[in-house]
Structures are given as structure tokens and as C-alpha cells.
C-alpha positions in Angstrom: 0.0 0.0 0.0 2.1 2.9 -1.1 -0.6 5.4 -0.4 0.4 7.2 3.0 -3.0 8.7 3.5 -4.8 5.0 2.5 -2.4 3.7 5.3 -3.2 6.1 7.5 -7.4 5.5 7.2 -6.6 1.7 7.0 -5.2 2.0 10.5 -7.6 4.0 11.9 -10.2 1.7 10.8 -8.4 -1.2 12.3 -8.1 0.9 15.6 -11.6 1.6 15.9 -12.7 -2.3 15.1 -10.1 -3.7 17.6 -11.2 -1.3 20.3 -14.7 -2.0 19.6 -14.4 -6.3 19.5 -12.8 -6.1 22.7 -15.0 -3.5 24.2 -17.6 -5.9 23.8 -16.2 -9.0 24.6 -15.9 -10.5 21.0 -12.5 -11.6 21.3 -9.9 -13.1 23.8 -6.9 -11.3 25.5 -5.4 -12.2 22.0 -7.7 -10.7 19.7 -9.0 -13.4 17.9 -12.5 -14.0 17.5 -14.4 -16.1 20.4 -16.7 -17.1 17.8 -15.7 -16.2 14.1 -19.1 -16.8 12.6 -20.9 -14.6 15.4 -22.6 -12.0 13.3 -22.0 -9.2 15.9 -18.2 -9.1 15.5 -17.1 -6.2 14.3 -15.8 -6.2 10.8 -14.0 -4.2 8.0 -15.7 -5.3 5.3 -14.4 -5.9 1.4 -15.3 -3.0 -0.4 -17.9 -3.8 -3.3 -17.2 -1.7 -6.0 -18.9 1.9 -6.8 -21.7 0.8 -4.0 -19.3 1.2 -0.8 -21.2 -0.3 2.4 -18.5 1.3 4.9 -15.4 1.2 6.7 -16.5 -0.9 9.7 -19.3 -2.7 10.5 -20.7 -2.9 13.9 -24.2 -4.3 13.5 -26.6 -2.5 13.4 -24.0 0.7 12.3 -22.4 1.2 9.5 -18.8 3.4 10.9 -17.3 5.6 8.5 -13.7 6.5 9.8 -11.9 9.6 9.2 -8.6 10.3 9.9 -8.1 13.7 8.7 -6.8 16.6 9.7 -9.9 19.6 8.6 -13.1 17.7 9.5 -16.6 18.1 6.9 -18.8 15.9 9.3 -22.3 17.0 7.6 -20.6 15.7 3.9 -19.5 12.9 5.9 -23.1 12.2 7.4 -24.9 12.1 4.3 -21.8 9.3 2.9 -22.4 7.2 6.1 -26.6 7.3 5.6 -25.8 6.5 2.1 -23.9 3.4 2.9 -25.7 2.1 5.8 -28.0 1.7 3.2 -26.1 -0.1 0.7 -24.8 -2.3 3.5 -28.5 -2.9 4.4 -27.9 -1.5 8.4 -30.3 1.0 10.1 -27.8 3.3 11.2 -24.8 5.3 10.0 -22.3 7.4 11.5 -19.0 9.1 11.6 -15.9 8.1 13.6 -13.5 10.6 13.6 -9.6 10.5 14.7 -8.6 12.9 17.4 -4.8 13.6 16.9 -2.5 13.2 19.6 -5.0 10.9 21.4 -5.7 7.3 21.6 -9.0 5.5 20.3 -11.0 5.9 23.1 -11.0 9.8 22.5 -11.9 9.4 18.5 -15.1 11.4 17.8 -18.5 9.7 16.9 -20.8 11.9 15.2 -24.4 11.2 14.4 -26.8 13.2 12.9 -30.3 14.4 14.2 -32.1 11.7 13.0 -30.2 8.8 13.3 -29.4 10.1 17.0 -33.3 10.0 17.6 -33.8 6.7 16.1 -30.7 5.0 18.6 -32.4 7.2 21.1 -35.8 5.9 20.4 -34.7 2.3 20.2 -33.4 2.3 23.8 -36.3 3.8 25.2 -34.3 7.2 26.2 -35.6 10.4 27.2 -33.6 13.1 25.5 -32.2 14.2 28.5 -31.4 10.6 29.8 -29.7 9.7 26.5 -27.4 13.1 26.5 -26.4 12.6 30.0 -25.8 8.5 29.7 -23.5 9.0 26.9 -22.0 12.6 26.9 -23.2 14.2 23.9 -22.2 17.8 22.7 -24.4 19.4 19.6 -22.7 21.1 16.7 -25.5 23.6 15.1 -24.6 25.3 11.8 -27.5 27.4 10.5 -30.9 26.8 10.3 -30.6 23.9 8.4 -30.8 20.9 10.3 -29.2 18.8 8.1 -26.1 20.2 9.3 -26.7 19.5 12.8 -24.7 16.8 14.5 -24.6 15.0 17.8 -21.0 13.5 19.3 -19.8 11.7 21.9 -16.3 9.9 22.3 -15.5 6.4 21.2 -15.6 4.6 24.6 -19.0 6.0 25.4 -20.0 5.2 21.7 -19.5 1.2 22.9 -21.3 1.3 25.9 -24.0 2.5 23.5 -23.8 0.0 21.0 -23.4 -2.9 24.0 -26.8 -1.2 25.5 -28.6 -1.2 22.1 -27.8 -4.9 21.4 -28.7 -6.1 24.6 -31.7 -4.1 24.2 -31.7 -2.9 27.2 -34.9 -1.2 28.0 -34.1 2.1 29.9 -36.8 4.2 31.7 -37.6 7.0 30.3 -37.4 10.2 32.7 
């Protein structure tokens, strides 16, 4: 791979899946799969042509990594929507590298909607879902197709462990 900048996204991605297969218990203190036909792993998937279904999956998200220096989260939104749909997931969202940090500090940013459809499927109040996993809000303009919701990496996984347990939260 003599692309420096390919490398550089390839290793992010890798970062992010590792992190995110041992967050949740997928593999053993080597990093190898408990069960490597257990659907919930988390993946890099081959890419399929002009139709790209993501960087990572992590059922039932579709993670599109960046590891770039000048973020454009709302163009990088509407790429992860459009995949998650190609891949056939629900949800799609950005995961973004923080320089000078580790993994657990990368960015996850999801826009409005998909944030109140995660929200929704864990039975969250707003208020309980923004405390429970530290979310900010980035507004730009009126248009709220440029809005976006983050939260870190590490709280990211607790998220995605609490949606596929389906754990059912009360709602305050």
C-alpha cells in the first residue's frame, strides 16, 4: 500500500474495530475471535465496487472513519446514511480521529435523526440519552441537516453494548 493517507485511514479503521471487538467482549486477550461466525463481530468489510457499504461494521452501524486533519462531518453524514443503506444497516455514522490521542478519545458523530432513532430504540428520554452517553451538539445554521450530535468512542460502545442487549431504559 504505497498510499500514506490509505495507510493512515486503514489504520484507523483497524483501531476503531479492535477497540470496539474487545469492548464488547468478541475476542480473547489475543484478539482473535471467540466465535468467528458470530454476526455481531465487528468487521472491515471488502469493499464492493462503486456501492461502498463502509469502513467498519458494527451491527446494526455502518462506521465511517476519518482520519483527517480539517473535519466536513455534515458531507461525511450524508456518505455514512448512504452506505448504511447499501450495507443494508439502520444506522450510520462518523468516527473521527482525534490527533495526539488514543482511540477511546476518537469522535463519533451522528446526525439528528439517526441520534433519535438509537435514542428511540433504547427507550431514552432526551435528557437521559445526553447525560448516559456525553453528547455535545454542533448547530450550523438553520438547516438541520447540518446539525450533528458526538460523543467519544468509549461511550460510543457502551451504547452500541446497550442497544444490542436491548436494554430497556426508563424514560425520565
Amino acid at each position: 500500500m504505497a498510499n500514506p493517507n490509505k495507510q493512515k485511514g486503514t489504520a484507523w479503521e483497524s483501531l476503531v474495530r479492535n477497540f470496539l471487538n474487545a469492548y464488547l467482549d468478541q475476542v480473547d486477550d489475543n484478539g482473535v475471535f471467540r466465535d468467528p461466525f458470530d454476526g455481531m463481530n465487528v468487521r472491515r468489510p471488502a469493499q464492493e465496487g462503486a456501492r461502498d457499504i463502509g469502513d467498519v461494521h458494527a451491527a446494526p452501524f455502518i462506521l465511517e472513519c476519518k482520519d483527517v486533519k480539517n473535519p466536513a462531518v455534515p458531507t461525511w453524514l450524508r456518505q455514512a446514511r448512504t452506505e448504511a443503506v447499501h450495507a443494508g444497516f439502520p444506522y450510520g455514522v462518523v468516527v473521527h480521529k482525534r490527533r495526539g490521542l488514543g482511540v477511546r478519545a476518537g469522535r463519533v458523530h451522528f446526525d439528528v435523526r439517526t441520534w433519535t432513532r438509537t435514542r428511540t430504540a433504547l427507550g431514552l428520554s432526551t435528557r437521559v440519552m445526553w447525560a448516559r452517553y456525553a453528547f455535545t451538539v454542533t448547530v450550523r445554521g438553520l438547516d438541520s441537516g447540518r446539525w450533528y450530535l458526538t460523543t467519544d468512542v468509549e461511550l460510543f460502545a457502551a451504547l452500541l453494548s446497550d442497544l444490542r442487549a436491548g436494554v430497556a431504559r426508563e424514560v425520565r
